[in-house]
N, C-alpha and C positions, 0 to 999 in steps of 0.2 A: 296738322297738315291741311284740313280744308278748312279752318280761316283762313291761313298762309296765302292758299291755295285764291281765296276768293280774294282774297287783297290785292292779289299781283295779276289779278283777271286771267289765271288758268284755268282752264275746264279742269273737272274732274270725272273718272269712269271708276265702276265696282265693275272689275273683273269677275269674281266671283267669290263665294262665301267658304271656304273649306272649315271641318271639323267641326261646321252647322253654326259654327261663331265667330268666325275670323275671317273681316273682308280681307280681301286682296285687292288694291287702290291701284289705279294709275292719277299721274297727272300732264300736264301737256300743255305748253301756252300754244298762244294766238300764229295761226301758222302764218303772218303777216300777209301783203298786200304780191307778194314775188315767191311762193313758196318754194318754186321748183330751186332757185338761185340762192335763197337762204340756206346756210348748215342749219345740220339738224344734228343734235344731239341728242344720246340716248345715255343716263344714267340710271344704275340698279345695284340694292343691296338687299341683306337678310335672307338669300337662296341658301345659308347655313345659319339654323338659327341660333346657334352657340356664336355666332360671331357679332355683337348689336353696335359695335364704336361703326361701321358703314351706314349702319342706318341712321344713329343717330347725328353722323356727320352729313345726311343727306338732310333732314330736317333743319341742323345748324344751316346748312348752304343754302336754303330754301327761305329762310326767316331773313337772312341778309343778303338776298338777291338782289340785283337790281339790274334790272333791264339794260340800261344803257352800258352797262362795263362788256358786254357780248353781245351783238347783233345777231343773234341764233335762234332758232328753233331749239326748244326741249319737250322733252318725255324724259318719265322721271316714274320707276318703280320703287320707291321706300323700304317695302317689306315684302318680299317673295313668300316666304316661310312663315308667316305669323306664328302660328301654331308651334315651329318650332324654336321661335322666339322667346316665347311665352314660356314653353319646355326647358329654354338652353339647349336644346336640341339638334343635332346637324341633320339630322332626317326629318322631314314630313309625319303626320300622324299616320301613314302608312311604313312607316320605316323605310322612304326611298330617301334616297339622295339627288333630289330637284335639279342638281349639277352634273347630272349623270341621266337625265332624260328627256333632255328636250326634244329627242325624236320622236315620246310617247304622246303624238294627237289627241290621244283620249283621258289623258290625266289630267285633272284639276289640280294644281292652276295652269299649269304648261298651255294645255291648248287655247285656255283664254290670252292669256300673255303672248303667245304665237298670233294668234289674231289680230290681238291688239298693236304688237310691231309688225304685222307685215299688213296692216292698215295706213297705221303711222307713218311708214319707211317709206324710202331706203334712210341710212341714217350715216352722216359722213365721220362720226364720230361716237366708241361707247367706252365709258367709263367703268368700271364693274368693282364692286368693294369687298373685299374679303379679308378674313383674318387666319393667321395659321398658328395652331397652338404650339406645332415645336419651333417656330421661328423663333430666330435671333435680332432680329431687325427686322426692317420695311422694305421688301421686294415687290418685283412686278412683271406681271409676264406679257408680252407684246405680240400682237397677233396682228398680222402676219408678223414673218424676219424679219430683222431692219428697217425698222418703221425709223430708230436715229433719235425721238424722242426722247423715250425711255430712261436714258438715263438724263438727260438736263431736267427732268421730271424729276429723278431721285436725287438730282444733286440740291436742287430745293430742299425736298423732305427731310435730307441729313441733317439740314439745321433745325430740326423738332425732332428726332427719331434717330437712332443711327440704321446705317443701312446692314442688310444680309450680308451677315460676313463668315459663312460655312464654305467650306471648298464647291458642295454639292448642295441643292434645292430637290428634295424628290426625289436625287438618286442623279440630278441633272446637273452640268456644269454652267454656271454664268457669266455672266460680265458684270462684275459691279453692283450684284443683286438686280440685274436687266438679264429675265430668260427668254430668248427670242431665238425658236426655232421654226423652219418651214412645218406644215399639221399635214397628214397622212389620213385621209377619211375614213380610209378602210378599218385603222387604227382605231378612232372612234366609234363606227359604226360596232365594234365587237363590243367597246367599255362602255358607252352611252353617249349621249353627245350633252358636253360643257354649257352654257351659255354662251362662252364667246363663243365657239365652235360651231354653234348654230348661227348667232348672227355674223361668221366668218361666212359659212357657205351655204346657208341659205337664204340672207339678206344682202351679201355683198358687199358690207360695211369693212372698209379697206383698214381702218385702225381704231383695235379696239387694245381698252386695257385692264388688264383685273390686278385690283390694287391691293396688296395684301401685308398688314402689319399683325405686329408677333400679340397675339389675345393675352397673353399672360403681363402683358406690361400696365402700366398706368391708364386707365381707360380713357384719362383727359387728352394725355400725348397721342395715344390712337386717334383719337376723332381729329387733333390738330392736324396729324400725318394725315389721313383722308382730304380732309380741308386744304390744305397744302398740295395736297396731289391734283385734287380736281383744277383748283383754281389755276396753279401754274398749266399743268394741258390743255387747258382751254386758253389761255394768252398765249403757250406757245403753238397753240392747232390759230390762233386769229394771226400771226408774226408770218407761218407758211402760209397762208393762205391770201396775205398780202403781198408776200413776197413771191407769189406765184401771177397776182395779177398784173404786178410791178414790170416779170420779168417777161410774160404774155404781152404785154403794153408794147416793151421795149422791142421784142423780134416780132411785132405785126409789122407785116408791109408797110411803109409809108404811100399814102398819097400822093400819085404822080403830079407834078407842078405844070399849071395850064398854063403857057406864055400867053 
């Protein structure tokens, strides 16, 4: 990741060191010449370290980047959990669940990574990778409701992966393997607060996605499914975002005609 890194002229930062051997990396291009008017992107994997096809699709995606396919800002977490990486482990060497504390200031690495995005930020778009061991397929959950994404994202993925096909996700009903309900703080505030969850409500990051395929399957088709997910939300986040300036263009007032 930092050749990768220094090839495509991103900076890189060490968050911090946890379980005295394992950094915790960001990286981050050039916030160009217009930063405020550029999106910015935030993509993150390995917050369960039993789940590594997000990470290593993060690397895949990073080795064949190329600048000119997205006019974007990025930040880019690789590996949250190293340590639980390394384990297989969905917990931290402290037996937390990383996904379940982004409200704790004082834990390492949360409070660095909290730093580090509300440095970064605001972020108009986050990616988030995850694997779930009783899935059936490749779901995803949309934060906020009706973001309408969602699933032309998954209609993609189906052609590498097939999609969630259980009645229920968690105990919850879907659409098409798209779970997209309004989040309740208070809710959180009792369980822990998520990633997205945090960068929901304390970054303001209007659409984020946590992208999650079944860990028991092929680890090639996982990383392809990741690869497929990122890349189409990002041409379909470039498609709104032109069609928003298109349609801003089109209901500006015209200028009044001087005789």
């Amino acid at each position: 990741m930092i050749q990768i890194s220094k090839e495509l002229g991103w900076k890189r930062k060490l968050l911090c060191t946890v379980a005295k051997k394992f950094p915790v990396e960001a990286f981050y291009s050039h916030p160009g010449r217009n930063p405020q008017s550029t999106p910015h992107i935030y993509l993150s994997a390995g917050i369960h370290g039993d789940e590594p096809a997000g990470v290593l699709a993060l690397i895949y995606w990073l080795e064949n980047f190329r600048s000119y396919f997205y006019p974007y800002r990025f930040s880019l977490i690789p590996v949250i959990n190293p340590w639980g990486l390394k384990q297989n482990s969905r917990l931290n060497e402290q037996g937390i669940d990383l996904n379940r504390a982004f409200q704790d200031t004082n834990l390492s690495p949360i409070k660095e990574i909290r730093s580090f995005l509300e440095t970064q930020g605001p972020f108009d778009l986050s990616l988030l990778l995850h694997e779930d061991y009783d899935a059936h397929g490749v779901y995803l959950y949309e934060t906020p409701a009706n973001l309408k994404l969602g699933k032309k994202i998954l209609d993609e993925v189906s052609k590498i992966c097939l999609i969630e096909n259980r009645p229920k996700i968690e105990g919850r009903k879907h659409n098409g393997g798209v779970l997209s309900r309004p989040l309740r703080k208070n809710r959180f505030e009792k369980m822990g607060y998520p990633e997205a969850v945090y960068l929901y409500f304390q970054l303001q990051c209007k659409k984020i996605y946590t992208i999650e395929t079944p860990s028991e399957w092929d680890i090639e088709k996982r990383i392809q499914a990741h690869l497929t997910a990122i890349n189409t939300a990002l041409s379909l986040f470039s498609r709104e975002k032109q069609l928003f300036l298109e349609n801003d263009s089109t209901d500006s007032p015209k200028k009044a005609i001087q005789d």
